[in-house]
C-alpha positions as a LaTeX table, in Angstrom:
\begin{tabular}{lrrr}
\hline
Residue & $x$ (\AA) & $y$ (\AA) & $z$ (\AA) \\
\hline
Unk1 & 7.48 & 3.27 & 8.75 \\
Unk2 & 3.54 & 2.71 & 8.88 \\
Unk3 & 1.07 & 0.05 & 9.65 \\
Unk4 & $-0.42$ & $-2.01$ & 6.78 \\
Unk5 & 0.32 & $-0.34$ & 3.49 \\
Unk6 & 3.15 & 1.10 & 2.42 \\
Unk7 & 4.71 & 2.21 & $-0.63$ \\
Unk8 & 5.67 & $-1.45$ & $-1.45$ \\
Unk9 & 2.14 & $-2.57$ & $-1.25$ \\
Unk10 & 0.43 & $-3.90$ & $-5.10$ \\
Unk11 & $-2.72$ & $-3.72$ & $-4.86$ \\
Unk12 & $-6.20$ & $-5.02$ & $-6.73$ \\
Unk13 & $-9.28$ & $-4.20$ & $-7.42$ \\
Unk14 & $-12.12$ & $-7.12$ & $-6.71$ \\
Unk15 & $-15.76$ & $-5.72$ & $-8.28$ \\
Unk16 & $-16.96$ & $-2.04$ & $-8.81$ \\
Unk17 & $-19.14$ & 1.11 & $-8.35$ \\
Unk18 & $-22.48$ & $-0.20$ & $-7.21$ \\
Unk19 & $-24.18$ & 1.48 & $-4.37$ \\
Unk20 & $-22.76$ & $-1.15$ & $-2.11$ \\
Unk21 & $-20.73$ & 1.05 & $-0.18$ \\
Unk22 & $-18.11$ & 4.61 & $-0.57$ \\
Unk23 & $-17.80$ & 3.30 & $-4.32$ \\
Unk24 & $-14.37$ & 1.66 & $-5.17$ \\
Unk25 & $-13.84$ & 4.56 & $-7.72$ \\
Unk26 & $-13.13$ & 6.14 & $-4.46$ \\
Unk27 & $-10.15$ & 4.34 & $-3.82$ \\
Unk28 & $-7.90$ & 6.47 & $-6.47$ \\
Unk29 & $-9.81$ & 9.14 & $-6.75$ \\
Unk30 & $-9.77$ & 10.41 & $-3.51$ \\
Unk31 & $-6.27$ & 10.12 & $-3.18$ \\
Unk32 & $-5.18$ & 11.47 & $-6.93$ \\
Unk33 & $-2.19$ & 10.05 & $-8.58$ \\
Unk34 & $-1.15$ & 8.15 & $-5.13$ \\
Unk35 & $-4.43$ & 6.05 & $-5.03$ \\
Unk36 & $-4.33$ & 5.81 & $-9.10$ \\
Unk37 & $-0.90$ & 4.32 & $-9.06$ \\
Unk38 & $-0.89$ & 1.72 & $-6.64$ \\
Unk39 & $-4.14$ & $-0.74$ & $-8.71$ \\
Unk40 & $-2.01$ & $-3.02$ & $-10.69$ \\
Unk41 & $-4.81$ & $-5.42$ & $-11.67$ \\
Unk42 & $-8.89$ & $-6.09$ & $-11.67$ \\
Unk43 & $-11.56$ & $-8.79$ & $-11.09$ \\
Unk44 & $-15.04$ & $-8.12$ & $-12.24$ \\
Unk45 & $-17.62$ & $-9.53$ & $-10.77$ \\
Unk46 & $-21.30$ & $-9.91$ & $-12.22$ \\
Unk47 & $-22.19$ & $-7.01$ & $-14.95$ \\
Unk48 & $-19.13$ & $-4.30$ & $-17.03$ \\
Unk49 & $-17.21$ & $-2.16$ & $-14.43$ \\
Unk50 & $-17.26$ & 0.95 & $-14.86$ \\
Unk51 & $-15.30$ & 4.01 & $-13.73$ \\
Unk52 & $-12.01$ & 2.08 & $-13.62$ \\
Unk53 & $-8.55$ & 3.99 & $-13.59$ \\
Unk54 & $-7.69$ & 3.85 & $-18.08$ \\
Unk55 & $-6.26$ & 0.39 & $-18.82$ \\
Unk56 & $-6.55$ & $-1.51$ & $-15.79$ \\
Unk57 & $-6.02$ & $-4.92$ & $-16.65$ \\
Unk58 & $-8.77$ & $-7.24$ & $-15.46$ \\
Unk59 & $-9.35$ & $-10.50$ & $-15.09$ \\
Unk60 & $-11.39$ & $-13.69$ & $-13.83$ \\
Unk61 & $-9.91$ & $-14.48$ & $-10.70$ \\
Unk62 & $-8.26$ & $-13.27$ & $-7.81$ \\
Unk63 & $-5.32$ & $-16.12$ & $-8.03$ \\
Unk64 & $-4.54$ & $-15.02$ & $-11.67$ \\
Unk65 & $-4.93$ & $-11.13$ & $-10.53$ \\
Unk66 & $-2.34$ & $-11.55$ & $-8.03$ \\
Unk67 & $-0.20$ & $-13.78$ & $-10.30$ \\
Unk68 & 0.27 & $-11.03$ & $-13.06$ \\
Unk69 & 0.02 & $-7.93$ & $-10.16$ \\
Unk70 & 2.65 & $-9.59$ & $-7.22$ \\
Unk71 & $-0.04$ & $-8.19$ & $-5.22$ \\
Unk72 & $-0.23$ & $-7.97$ & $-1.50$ \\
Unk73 & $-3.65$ & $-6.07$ & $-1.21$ \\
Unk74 & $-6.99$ & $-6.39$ & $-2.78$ \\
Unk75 & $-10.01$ & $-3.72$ & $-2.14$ \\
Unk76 & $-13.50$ & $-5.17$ & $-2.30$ \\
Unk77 & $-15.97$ & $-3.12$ & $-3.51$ \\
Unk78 & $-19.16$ & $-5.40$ & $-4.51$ \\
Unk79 & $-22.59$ & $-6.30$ & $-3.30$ \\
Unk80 & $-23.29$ & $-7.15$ & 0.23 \\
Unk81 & $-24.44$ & $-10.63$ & $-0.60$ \\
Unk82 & $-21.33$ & $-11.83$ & $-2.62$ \\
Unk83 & $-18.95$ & $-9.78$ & $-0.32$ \\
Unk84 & $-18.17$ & $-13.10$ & 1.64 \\
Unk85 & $-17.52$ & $-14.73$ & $-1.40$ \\
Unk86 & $-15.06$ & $-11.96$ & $-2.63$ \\
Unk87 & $-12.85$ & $-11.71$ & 0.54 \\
Unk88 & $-12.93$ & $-15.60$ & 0.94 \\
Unk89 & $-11.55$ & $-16.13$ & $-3.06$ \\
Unk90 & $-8.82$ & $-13.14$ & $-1.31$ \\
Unk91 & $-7.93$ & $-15.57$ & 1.43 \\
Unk92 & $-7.32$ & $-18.67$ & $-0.55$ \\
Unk93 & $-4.99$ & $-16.72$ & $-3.03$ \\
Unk94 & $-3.13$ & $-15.71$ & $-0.40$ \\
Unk95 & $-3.96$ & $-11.75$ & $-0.18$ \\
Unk96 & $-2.22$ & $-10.29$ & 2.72 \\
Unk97 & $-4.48$ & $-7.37$ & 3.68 \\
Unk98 & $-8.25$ & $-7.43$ & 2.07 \\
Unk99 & $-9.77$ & $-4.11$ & 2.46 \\
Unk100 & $-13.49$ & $-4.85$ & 2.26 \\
Unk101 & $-15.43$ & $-1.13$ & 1.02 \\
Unk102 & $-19.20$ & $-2.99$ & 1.13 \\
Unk103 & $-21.40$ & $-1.99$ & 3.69 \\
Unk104 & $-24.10$ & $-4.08$ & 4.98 \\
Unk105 & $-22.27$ & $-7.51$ & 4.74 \\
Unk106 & $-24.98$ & $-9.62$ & 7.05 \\
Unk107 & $-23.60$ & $-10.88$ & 10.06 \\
Unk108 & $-23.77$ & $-14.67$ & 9.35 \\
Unk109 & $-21.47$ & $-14.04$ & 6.11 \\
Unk110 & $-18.95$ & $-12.35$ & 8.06 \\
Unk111 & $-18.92$ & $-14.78$ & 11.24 \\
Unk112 & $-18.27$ & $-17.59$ & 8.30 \\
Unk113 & $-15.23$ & $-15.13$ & 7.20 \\
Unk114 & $-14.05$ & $-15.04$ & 10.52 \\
Unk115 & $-13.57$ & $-18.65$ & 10.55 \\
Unk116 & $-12.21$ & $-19.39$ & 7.25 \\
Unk117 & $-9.97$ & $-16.66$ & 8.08 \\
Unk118 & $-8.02$ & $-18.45$ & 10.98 \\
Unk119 & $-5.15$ & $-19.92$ & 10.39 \\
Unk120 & $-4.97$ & $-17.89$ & 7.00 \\
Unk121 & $-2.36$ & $-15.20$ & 7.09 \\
Unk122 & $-4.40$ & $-12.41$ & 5.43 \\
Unk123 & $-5.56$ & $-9.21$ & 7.61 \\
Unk124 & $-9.17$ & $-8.11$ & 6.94 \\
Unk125 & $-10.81$ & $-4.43$ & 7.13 \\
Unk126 & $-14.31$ & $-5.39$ & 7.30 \\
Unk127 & $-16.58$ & $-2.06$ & 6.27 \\
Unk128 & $-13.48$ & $-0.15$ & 5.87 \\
Unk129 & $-13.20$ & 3.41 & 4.57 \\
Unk130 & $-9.80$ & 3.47 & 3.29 \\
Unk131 & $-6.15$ & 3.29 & 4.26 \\
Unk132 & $-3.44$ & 6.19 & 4.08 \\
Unk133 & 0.06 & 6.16 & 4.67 \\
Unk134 & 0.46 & 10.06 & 3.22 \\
Unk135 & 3.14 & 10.24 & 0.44 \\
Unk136 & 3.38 & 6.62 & $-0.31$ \\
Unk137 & $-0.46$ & 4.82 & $-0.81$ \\
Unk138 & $-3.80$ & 6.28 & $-0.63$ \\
Unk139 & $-6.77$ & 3.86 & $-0.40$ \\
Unk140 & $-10.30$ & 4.88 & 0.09 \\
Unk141 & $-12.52$ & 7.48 & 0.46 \\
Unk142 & $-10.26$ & 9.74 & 2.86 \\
Unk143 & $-10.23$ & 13.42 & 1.76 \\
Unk144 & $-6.63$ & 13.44 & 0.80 \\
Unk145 & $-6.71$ & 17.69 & 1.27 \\
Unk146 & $-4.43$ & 17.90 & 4.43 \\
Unk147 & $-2.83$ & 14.74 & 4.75 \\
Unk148 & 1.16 & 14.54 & 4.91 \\
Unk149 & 3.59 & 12.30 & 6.27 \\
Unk150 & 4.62 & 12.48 & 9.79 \\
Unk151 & 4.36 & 10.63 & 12.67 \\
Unk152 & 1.03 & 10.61 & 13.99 \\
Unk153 & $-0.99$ & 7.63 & 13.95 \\
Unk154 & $-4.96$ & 8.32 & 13.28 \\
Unk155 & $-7.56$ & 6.17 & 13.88 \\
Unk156 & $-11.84$ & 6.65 & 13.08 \\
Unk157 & $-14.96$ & 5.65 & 11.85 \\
Unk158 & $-15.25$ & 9.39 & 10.47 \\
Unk159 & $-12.99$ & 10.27 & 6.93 \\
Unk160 & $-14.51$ & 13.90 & 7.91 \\
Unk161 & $-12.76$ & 13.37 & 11.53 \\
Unk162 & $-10.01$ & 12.49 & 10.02 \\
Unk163 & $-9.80$ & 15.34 & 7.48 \\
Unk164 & $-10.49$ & 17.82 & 10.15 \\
Unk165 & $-7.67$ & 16.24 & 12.13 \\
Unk166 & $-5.37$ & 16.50 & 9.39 \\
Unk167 & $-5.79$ & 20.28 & 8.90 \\
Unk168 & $-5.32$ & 20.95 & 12.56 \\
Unk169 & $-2.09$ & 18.63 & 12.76 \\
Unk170 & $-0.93$ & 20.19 & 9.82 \\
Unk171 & $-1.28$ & 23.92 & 11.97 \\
Unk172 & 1.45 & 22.16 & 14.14 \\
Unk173 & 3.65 & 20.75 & 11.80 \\
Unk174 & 2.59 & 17.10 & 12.09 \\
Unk175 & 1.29 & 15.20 & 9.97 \\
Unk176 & $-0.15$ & 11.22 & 9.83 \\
Unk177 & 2.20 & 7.69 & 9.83 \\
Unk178 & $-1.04$ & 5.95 & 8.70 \\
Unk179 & $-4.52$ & 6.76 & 8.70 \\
Unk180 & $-7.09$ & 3.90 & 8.74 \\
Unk181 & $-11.05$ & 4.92 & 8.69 \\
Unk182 & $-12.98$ & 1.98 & 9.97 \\
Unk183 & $-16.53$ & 1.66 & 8.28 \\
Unk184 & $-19.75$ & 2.86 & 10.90 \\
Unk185 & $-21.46$ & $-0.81$ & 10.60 \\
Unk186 & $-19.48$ & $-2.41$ & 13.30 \\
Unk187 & $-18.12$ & $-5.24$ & 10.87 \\
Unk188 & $-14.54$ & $-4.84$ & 12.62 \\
Unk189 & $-16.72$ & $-6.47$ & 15.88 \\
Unk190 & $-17.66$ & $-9.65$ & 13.60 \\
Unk191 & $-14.66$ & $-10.38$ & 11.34 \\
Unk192 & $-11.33$ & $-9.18$ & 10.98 \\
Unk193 & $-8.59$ & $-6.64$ & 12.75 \\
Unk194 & $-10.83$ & $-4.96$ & 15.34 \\
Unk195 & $-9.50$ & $-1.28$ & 16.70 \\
Unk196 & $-7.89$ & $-2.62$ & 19.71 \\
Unk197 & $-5.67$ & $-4.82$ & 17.41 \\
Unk198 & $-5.25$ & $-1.61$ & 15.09 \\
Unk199 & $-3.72$ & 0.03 & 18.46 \\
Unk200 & $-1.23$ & $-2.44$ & 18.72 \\
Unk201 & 0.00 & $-2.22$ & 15.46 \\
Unk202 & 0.46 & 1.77 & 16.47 \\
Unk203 & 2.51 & 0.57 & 19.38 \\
Unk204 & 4.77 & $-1.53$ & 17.58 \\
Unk205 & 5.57 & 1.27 & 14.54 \\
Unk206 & 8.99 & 2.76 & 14.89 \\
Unk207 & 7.91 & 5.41 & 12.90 \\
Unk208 & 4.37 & 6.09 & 14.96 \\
Unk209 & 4.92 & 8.91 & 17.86 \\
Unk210 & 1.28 & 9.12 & 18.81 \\
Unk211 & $-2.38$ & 7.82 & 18.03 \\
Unk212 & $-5.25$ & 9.80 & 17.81 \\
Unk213 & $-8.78$ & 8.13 & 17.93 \\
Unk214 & $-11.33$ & 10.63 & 16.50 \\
Unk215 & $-14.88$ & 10.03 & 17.32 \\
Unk216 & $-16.46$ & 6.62 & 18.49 \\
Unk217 & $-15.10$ & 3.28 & 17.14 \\
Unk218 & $-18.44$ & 1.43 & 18.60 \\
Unk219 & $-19.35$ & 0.96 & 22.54 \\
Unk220 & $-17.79$ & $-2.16$ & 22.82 \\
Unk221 & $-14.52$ & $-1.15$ & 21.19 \\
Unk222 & $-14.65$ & 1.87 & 23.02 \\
Unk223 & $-14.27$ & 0.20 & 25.86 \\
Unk224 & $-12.32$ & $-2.65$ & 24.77 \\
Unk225 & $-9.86$ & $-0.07$ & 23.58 \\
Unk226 & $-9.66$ & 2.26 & 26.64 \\
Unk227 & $-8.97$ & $-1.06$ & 28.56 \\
Unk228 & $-5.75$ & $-2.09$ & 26.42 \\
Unk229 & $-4.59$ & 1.45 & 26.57 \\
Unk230 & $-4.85$ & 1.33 & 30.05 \\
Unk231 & $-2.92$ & $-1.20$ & 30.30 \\
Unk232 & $-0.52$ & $-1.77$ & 27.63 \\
Unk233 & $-0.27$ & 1.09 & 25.59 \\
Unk234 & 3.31 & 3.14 & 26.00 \\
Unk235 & 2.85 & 6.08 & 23.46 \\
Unk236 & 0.76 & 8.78 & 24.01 \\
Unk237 & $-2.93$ & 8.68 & 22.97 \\
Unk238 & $-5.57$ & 11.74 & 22.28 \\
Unk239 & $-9.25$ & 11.20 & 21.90 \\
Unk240 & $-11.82$ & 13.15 & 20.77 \\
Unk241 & $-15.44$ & 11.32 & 22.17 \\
Unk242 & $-18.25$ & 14.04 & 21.79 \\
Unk243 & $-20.50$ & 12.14 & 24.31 \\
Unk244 & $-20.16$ & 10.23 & 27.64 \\
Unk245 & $-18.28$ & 6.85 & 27.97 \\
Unk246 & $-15.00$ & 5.50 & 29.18 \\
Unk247 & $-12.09$ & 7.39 & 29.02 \\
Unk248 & $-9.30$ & 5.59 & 30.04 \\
Unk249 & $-6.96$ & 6.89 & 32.96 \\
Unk250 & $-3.74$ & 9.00 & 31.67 \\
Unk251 & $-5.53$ & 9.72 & 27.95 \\
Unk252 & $-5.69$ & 13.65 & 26.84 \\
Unk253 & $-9.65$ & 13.59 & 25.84 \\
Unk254 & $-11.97$ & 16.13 & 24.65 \\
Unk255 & $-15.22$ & 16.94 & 23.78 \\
Unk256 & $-14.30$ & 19.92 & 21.24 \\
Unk257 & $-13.23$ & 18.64 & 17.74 \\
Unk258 & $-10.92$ & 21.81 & 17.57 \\
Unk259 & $-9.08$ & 20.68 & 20.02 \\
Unk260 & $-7.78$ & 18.03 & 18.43 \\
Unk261 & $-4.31$ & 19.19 & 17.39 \\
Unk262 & $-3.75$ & 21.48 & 19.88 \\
Unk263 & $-3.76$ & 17.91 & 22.19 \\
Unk264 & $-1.47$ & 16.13 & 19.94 \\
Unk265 & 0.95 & 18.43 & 19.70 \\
Unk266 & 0.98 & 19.00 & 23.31 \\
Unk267 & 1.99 & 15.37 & 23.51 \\
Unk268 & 4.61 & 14.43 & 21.29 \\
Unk269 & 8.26 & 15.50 & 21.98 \\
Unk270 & 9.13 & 18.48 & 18.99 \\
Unk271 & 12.16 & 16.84 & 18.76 \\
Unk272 & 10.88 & 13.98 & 16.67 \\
Unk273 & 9.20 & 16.36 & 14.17 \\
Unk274 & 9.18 & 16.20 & 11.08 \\
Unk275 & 9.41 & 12.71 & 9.92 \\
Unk276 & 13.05 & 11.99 & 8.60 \\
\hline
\end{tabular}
C-alpha cells in the first residue's frame, strides 16, 4: 500500500524547465526509468519545452491530456505567475492529485486556489519536491540512491533529509511506503494537503508501520502536527528537529541526523519487516 501515488497512478506533465522551481526534468530523472515511465502525456505552456522524456506526446490542454493519458496526476512545473492558472485548468479536468514543482507562487494566487479547490475532489502539493512510493512511481527531485520499498512512511521539506534517511533505514533493513518532500516556501500553509493531513493519510495506510518527519515542516505545522500526534496518532513516530520547539509527548526525537534509523528501527516490530 502507500499514500497518493502508486503504481496505478498516469501521470502528466503541465509546462517545463524554467528556473521556476527543482526543474520538472527532475521528475524522471531523478528517479530513472521509474520516474521516466509513469509521464503518459504533456501540456506546454508559453515558449518550446525542452528536456522532455523522447516522444512525449503533448498537447493544448489539460482536459485533452488527461483524455488520451487516463491520467490521475499532473506535475506543474511553470512560472510562478501562471502557476494558479495551471493547477486551476488541473482542477476543472478533474486531476486527482496536482503536484505543483513552482516555487514562489504569491500568496493571493494560492488563497484563490484554495477556494476553487473546495468542493473539487483533487489533492494539491503546493511547492512540492516530489513523491516516492520506491519500486512503483518516482516523482520529483528525491535522490532515488537508497530508496526501497518497505514500510516506513517519510515525511520533509529536505530531499537531502530524506536521502540521508534512506541510507540509514536501509542499514536496518527498512525501507520507505511513500516518501513525500514538501517544498521550503510554506505553500502547504496557504493551499492544499498541509503535513498534518499528510499524517493522517500515514495513519490510515495498511501498509505504513511508522512515520518519520525529518527536519522542520514550518513553525506552525510543527506545532499543528505535534498536536494531532498527540492526540490521534496510533503508529509510532520519529523526528529529527535540529533546534528547539515542540516535541510532542510519547515521540522518539533527536537532534543528531545519524540517529535517524537507529530510532526507527527501534520502533517498529521486526516482525513486519520486509514488506510482503
Amino acid at each position: 500500500m502507500a499514500i497518493l501515488v502508486n503504481k496505478h497512478s498516469r501521470v502528466i506533465l503541465q509546462g517545463g524547465d524554467d528556473g521556476s522551481g527543482p526543474g520538472c526534468s527532475a521528475a524522471w530523472r531523478a528517479g530513472g526509468s521509474a520516474g521516466r515511465s509513469r509521464f503518459h502525456a504533456g501540456v506546454a505552456y508559453g515558449d518550446p519545452v525542452e528536456h522532455l522524456p523522447d516522444g512525449l506526446p503533448m498537447f493544448g490542454s489539460v482536459r485533452e491530456a488527461k483524455a488520451w493519458a487516463a491520467a490521475t496526476v499532473s506535475v506543474i512545473c511553470v512560472p510562478p505567475a501562471h502557476a494558479a492558472d495551471a493547477i486551476e485548468e488541473a482542477v476543472e479536468a478533474g486531476i486527482g492529485l496536482v503536484l505543483c514543482m513552482t516555487e514562489g507562487v504569491p500568496a493571493p494566487d494560492l488563497q484563490r486556489v484554495q477556494r476553487r479547490l473546495r468542493g473539487s475532489s483533487t489533492r494539491l502539493l503546493a511547492g512540492c519536491s516530489g513523491v516516492v512510493t520506491p519500486g512503483e512511481i518516482h516523482l520529483g527531485a528525491i535522490p532515488g540512491h537508497g530508496l526501497q520499498r518497505g514500510r516506513i512512511g517519510v515525511l520533509s521539506s529536505s530531499p537531502i533529509l530524506i536521502s540521508l534517511a534512506a541510507t540509514q533505514l536501509a542499514t536496518y533493513g527498512l525501507g520507505e511506503s511513500t516518501v513525500v518532500a514538501l517544498g521550503h516556501g510554506g505553500a502547504e500553509e496557504v493551499a492544499g494537503l498541509r503535513p498534518v493531513e499528510l499524517l493522517r493519510l500515514f495513519e490510515a495506510d495498511p501498509g505504513t508501520d511508522a512515520v518519520l518527519v525529518a527536519g522542520s515542516l514550518g513553525a506552525d505545522a510543527d506545532t499543528e502536527c505535534a498536536h494531532w500526534i498527540e492526540q490521534w496518532m496510533r503508529k509510532p513516530v520519529v523526528m529529527f528537529k535540529p533546534g528547539l520547539g515542540v516535541r510532542p509527548k510519547g515521540v522518539a526525537v533527536t537532534r543528531h541526523p545519524g540517529a535517524m534509523g537507529e530510532l526507527v528501527a527501534a520502533a517498529v516490530q521486526p516482525a513486519c519487516l520486509p514488506f510482503d
